[in-house]
C-alpha positions as CSV (number, residue, x, y, z in Angstrom):
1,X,-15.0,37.9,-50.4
2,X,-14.1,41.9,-50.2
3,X,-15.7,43.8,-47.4
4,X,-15.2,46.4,-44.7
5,X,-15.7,45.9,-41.3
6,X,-15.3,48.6,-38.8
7,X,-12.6,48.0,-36.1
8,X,-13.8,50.4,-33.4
9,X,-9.9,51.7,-33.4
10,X,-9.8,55.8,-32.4
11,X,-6.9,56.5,-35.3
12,X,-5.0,54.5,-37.8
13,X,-4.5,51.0,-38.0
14,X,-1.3,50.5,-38.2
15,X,-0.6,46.8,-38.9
16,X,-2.8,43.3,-38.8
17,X,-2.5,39.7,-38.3
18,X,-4.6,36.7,-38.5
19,X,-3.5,33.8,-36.4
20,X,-2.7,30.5,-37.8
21,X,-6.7,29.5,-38.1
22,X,-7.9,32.2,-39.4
23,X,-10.5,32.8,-37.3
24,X,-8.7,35.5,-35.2
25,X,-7.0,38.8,-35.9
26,X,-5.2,41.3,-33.6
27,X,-4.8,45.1,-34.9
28,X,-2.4,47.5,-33.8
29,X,-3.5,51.3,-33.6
30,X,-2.0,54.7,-33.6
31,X,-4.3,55.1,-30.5
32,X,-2.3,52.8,-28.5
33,X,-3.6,50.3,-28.6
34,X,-3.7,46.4,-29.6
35,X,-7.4,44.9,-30.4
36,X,-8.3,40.9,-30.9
37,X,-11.2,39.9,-32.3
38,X,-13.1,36.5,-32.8
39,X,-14.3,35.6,-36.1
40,X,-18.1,35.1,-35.9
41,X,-19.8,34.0,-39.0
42,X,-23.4,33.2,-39.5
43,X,-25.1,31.7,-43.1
44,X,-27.2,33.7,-45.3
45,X,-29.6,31.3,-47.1
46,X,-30.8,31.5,-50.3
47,X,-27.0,33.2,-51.7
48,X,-26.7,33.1,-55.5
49,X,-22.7,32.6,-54.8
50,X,-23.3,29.0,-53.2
51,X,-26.1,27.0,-51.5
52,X,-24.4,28.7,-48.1
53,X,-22.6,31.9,-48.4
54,X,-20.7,32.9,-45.1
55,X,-21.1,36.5,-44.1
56,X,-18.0,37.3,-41.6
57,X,-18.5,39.3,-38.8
58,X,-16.2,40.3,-36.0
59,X,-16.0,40.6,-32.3
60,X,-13.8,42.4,-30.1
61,X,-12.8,40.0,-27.3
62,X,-10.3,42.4,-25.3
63,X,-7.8,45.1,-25.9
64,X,-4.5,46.2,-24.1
65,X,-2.8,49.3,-24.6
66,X,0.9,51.0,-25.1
67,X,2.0,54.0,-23.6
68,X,2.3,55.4,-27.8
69,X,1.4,54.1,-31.3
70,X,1.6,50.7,-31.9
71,X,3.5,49.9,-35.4
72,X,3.1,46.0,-35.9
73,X,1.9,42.6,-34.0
74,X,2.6,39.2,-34.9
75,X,1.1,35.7,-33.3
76,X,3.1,33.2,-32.0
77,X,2.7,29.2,-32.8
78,X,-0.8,28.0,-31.7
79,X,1.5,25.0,-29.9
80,X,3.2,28.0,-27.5
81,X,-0.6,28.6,-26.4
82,X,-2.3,32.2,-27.8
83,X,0.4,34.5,-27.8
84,X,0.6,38.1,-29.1
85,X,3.6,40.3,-29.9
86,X,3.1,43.9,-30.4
87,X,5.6,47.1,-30.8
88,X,5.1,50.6,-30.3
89,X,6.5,53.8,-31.4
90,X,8.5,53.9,-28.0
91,X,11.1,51.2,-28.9
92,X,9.3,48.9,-26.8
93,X,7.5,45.2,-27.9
94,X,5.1,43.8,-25.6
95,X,4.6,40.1,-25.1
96,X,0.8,39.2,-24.6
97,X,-0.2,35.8,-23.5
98,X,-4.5,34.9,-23.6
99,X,-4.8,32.6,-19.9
100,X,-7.7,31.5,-17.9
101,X,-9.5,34.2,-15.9
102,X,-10.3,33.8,-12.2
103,X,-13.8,32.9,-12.6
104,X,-12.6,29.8,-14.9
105,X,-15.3,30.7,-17.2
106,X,-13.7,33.0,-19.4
107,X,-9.7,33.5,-20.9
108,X,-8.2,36.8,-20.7
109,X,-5.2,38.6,-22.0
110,X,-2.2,39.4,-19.9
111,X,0.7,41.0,-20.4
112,X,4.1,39.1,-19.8
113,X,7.3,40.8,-20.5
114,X,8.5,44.1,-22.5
115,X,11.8,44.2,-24.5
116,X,13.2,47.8,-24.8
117,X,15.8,48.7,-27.7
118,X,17.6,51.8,-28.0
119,X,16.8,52.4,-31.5
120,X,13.3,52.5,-33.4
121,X,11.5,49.2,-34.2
122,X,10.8,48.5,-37.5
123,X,9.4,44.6,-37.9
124,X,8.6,41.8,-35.6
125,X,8.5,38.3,-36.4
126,X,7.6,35.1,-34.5
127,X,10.5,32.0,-35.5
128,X,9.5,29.3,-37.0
129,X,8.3,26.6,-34.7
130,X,11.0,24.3,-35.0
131,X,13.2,27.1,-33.2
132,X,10.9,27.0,-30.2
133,X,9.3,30.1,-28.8
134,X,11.4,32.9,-30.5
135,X,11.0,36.6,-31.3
136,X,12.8,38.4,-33.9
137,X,13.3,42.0,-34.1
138,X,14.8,44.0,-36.5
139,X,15.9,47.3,-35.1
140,X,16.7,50.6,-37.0
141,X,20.7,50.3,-36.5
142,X,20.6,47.6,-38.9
143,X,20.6,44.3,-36.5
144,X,18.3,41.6,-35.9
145,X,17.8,40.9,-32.0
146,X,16.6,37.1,-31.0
C-alpha cells in the first residue's frame, strides 16, 4: 500500500528504519532529532482490496535529540532488548536503549553511551546477531570502527 503520513519532523528526514517487526520505525531529522513511532492500524470494512483492508496509522511514542542533524539510525536485534543507534552531523552516534519508567506503567527511552570519531560519519550498521551486540561504523577516512 503507497501512502504518506506526516512525521511531525521541523526539517528533512534524513534516514528511516523499521525494526525487525515492522510495527515500529525511528526517523532521524535535520532538526536534531530522532523520532519512534508505534504502528497503529485499525480495519476499514467494506474495502474492495480484501474483506479487511488495513489502514496504517502512526504514533509518536518519544523523541530524543542531538546537539546537530541527525544523518542515519539503525535498530539493534529485538534479543539485545529495543535498542536505537543514531548519528549526527557532529561525528557523534548515540546509543538509545527503550527501559521501564519509574511509574512501571510505561517504557521510556534513554540514552546510554556516545561514540565520537574524528572524521564525518557516513553509515551505521547494527552486526548480525550471531556477533552479539555490535555497532559498525564506517567513517569518512576510509575505516570501519567496531
Amino acid at each position: 500500500m503507497l501512502g504518506s503520513y506526516p512525521l511531525a519532523h521541523d526539517d528533512f528526514v534524513q534516514d528511516m528504519a523499521f525494526d525487525s517487526t515492522g510495527k515500529r520505525i525511528v526517523t532521524a531529522c535535520s532538526d536534531h532529532k530522532i523520532r519512534i513511532w508505534d504502528k497503529k492500524a485499525r480495519d476499514m470494512a467494506g474495502s474492495t482490496v480484501s474483506q479487511s483492508a488495513e489502514v496504517v496509522e502512526w504514533e509518536l511514542v518519544d523523541t530524543q535529540q542531538h546537539s546537530t542533524a541527525v544523518q542515519r539510525v539503525q535498530w539493534a536485534d529485538p534479543e539485545f532488548g529495543a535498542i536505537i543507534a543514531s548519528s549526527s552531523f557532529d561525528k557523534q552516534v548515540s546509543i538509545w536503549e527503550e527501559v521501564e519508567s519509574k511509574d512501571f506503567q510505561k517504557k521510556q527511552w534513554t540514552w546510554k553511551l556516545n561514540f565520537i570519531q574524528k572524521e564525518a560519519i557516513l553509515d551505521i550498521k547494527f552486526a548480525p546477531k550471531h556477533w552479539g551486540l555490535t555497532l559498525a561504523i564506517a567513517v569518512a577516512d576510509g575505516t570501519i570502527v567496531f
